[in-house]
C-alpha positions as CSV (number, residue, x, y, z in Angstrom):
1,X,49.2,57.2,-48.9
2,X,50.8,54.6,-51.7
3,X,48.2,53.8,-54.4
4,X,49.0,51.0,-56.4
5,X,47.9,51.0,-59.6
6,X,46.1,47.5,-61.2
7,X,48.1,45.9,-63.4
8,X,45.3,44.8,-65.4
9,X,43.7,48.5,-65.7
10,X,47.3,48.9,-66.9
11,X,47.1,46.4,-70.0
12,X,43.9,47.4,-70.6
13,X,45.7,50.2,-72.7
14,X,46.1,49.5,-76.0
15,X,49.3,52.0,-76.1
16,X,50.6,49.9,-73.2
17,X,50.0,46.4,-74.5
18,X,51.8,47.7,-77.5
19,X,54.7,49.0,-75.4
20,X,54.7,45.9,-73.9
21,X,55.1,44.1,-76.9
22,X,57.9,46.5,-78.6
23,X,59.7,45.8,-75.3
24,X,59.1,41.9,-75.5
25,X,62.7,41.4,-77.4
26,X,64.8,44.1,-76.2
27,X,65.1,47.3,-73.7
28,X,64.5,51.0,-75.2
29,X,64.8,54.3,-73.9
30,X,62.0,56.4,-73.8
31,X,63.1,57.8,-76.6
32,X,63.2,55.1,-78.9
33,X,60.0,53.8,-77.5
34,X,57.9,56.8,-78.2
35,X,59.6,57.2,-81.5
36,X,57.2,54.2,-82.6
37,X,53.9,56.2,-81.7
38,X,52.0,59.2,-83.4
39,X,51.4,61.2,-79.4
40,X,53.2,63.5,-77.7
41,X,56.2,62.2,-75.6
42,X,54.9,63.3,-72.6
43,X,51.7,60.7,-72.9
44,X,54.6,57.9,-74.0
45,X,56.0,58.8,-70.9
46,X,52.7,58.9,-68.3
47,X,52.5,55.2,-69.8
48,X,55.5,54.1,-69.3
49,X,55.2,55.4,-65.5
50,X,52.2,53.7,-64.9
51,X,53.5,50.4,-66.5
52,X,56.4,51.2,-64.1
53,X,54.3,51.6,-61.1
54,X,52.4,48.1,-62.2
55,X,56.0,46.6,-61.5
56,X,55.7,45.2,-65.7
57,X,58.7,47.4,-66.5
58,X,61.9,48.0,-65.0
59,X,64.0,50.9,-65.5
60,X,68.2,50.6,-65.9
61,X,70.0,53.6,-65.9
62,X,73.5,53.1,-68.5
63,X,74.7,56.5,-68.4
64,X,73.0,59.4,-69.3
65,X,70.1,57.3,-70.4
66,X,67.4,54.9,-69.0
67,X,66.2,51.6,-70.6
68,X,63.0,50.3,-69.9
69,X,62.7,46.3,-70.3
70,X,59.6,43.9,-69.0
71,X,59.8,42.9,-65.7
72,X,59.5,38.9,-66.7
73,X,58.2,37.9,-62.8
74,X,55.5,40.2,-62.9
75,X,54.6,39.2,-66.5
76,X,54.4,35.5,-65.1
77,X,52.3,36.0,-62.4
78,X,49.9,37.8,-64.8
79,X,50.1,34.2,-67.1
80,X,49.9,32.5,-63.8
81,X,46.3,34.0,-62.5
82,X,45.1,34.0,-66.4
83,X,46.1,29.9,-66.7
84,X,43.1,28.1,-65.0
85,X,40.4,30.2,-67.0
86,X,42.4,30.0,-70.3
87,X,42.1,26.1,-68.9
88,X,38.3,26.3,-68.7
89,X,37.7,28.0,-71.9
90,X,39.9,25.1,-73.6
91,X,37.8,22.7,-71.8
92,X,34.6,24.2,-72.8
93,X,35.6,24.9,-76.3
94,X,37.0,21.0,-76.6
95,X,33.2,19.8,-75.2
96,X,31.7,22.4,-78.0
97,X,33.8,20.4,-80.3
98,X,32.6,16.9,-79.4
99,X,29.2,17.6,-78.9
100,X,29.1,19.2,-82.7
101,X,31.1,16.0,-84.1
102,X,28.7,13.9,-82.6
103,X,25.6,16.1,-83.9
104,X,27.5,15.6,-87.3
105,X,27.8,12.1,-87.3
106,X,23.8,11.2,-86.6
């Protein structure tokens, strides 16, 4: 049986988010990337497998040595389902807006 993990249980994480981020401008090793956090290696590691299994990160193996870097379609379709209610909030927030200029201006 193939569980796949939610990708948005995934960046619920704060540790994840912020591997996401140090991977947002370059790939790292596993290595490098848990050199940037105060756990063990081994949790670095269970994130980056879950992150992997969420299809955000993609491994690439140069050598002796795998990079992890985002997986930019999956990062899009995240930004693709989030779109229409970012849209609603900008639409609410704009008639929040108007309605308190116009309570201003009587």
């Amino acid at each position: 049986m193939n569980l796949r993990r939610d990708v948005f249980q995934a960046i619920a994480d704060p540790t994840r988010r912020a591997i996401l981020l140090l991977l947002a401008t370059q790939s790292m090793t596993a290595g490098v990337i848990a050199s940037n956090f105060d756990t063990a290696r081994p949790t670095v590691s269970k994130h980056l497998q879950i992150l992997t299994a969420c299809e955000l990160l993609k491994q690439e193996q140069q050598g002796r040595e795998i990079y992890y870097h985002l997986n930019a379609d999956k990062m899009k379709e995240i930004a693709d389902f989030i779109e229409p209610f970012r849209k609603l909030w900008d639409d609410r927030f704009n008639k929040l807006e108007s309605l308190m200029k116009n309570y201003k201006s009587t």
